[in-house]
C-alpha positions in Angstrom: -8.5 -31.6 -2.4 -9.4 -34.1 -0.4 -8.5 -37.2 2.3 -9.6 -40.4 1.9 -9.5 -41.2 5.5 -11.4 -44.5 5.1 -9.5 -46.2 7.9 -7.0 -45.0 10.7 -4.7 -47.4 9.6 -3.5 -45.5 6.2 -2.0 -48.6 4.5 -5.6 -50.0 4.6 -6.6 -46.6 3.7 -4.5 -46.0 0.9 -5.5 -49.8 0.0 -9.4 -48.9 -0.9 -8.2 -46.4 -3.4 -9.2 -47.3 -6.7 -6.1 -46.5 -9.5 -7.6 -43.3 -10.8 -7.6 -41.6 -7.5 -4.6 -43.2 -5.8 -2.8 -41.3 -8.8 -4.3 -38.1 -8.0 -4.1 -38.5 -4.6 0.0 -38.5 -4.1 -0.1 -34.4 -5.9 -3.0 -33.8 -3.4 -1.3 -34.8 -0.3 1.9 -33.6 -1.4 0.3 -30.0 -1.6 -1.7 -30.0 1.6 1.9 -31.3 3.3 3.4 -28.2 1.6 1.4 -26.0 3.3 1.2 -27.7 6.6 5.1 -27.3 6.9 5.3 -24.2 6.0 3.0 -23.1 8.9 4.2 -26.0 11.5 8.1 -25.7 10.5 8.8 -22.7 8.3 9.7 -22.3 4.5 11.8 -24.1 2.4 11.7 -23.6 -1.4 10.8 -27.1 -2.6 7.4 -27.6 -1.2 4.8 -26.7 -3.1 3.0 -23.1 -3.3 0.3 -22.9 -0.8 -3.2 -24.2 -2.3 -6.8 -24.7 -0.7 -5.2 -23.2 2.2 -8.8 -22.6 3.9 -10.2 -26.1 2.6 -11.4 -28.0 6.0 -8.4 -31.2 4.9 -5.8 -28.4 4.6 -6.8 -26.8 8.1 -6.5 -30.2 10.0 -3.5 -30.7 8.0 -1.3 -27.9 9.8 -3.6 -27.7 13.0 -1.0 -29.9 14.7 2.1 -32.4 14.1 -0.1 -35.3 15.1 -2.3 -34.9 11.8 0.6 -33.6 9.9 2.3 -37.1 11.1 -0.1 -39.0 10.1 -0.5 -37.1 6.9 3.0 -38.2 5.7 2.5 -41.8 6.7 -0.3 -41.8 4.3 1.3 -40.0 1.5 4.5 -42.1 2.3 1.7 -45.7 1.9 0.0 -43.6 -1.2 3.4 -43.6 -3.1 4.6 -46.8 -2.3 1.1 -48.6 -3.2 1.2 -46.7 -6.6 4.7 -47.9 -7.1 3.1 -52.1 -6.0 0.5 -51.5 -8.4 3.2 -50.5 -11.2 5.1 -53.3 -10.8 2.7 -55.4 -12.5 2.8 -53.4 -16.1 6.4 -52.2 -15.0 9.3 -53.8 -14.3 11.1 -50.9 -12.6 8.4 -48.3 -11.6 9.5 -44.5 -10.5 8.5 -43.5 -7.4 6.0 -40.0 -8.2 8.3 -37.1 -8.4 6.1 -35.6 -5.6 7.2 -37.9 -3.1 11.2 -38.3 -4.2 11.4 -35.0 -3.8 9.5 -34.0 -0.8 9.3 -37.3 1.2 12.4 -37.3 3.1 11.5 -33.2 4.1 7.8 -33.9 5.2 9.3 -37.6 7.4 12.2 -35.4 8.9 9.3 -33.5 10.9 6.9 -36.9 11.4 6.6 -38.2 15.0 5.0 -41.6 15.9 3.1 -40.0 19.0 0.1 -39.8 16.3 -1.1 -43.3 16.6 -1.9 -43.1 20.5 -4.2 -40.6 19.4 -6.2 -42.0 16.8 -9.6 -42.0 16.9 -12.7 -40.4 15.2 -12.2 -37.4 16.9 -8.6 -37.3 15.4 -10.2 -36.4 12.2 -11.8 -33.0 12.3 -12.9 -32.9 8.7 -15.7 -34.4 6.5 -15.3 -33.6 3.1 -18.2 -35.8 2.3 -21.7 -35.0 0.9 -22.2 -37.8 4.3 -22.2 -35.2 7.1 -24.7 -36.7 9.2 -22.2 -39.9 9.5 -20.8 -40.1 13.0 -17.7 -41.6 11.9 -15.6 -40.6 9.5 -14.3 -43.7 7.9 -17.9 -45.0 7.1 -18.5 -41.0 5.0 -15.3 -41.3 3.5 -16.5 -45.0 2.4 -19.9 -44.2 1.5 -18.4 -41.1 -0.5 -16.0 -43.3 -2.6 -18.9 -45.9 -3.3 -20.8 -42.6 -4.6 -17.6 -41.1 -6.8 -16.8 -44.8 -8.2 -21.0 -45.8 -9.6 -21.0 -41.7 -10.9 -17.8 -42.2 -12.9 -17.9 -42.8 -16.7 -15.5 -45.3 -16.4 -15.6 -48.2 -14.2 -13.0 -47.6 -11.4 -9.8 -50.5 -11.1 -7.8 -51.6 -8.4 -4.5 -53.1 -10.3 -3.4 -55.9 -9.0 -5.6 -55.7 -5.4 -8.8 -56.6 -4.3 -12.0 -54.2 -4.7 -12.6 -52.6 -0.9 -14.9 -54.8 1.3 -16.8 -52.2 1.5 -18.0 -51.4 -2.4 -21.0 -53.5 -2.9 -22.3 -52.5 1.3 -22.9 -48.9 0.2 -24.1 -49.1 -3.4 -27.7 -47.5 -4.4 -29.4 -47.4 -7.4 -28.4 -44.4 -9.6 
């Protein structure tokens, strides 16, 4: 359970992922959305059941609609840069059943107000094993950088550009 708040903009964001974990990522935010409205907005039986409630990402999640909003945005880039990366081995991709069934519910609740109040204070998480990293974006980086050299497969960006930002934070293993 994580966010890979690598930029405040989440289409750039979303962009860094590599395919693996832009995948993975769509379940992920669709859970911690879940249980966001559920505590912002009350129940409705198609969201998910509540998971990693007490995980720091969930938290911020449901700690006001400002992150929830920009939580959706995300998820809402997540699936539609899944569905651009598709295109090229698909003709006519399906959108993740996570976000055709939940999307419309978790943007119903979205307000733009969000992006007035972006900033690295916005983000009251780190996830990363970067804590000491005054700004979130460059953790989240530096922990990607880390997750992609430790996987046993070489990560792949389908049909986009490796981040900027891959060969500024390698190390040697």
């Amino acid at each position: 359970m994580n966010i890979f708040a690598t930029s405040f903009n989440t289409q750039e964001a979303v962009s860094h992922l590599d395919d693996l974990r832009l995948n993975k990522m769509i379940l992920e935010t669709a859970q911690m959305l879940s249980s966001a409205y559920r505590c912002l907005f009350g129940d409705d039986t198609r969201l998910y059941k509540i998971t990693h409630f007490n995980h720091p990402c969930s938290i911020w999640a449901r700690d006001n609609v400002h992150h929830y909003s920009w939580l959706v945005q995300y998820f809402d880039d997540l699936a539609k840069e899944k569905m651009r990366r598709d295109l090229t081995r698909i003709s006519d991709p399906i959108p993740h059943k996570s976000w055709n069934e939940l999307f419309e519910m978790f943007n119903s609740k979205k307000t733009n107000d969000y992006q007035t109040k972006l900033s690295v204070q916005f983000f009251k998480f780190n996830c990363t094993e970067f804590k000491s990293e005054p700004d979130l974006r460059i953790a989240y980086r530096k922990q990607l950088v880390k997750k992609w050299q430790n996987d046993i497969r070489p990560p792949k960006w389908t049909s986009t550009n490796i981040p900027y930002f891959f060969d500024t934070y390698k190390s040697d293993k």
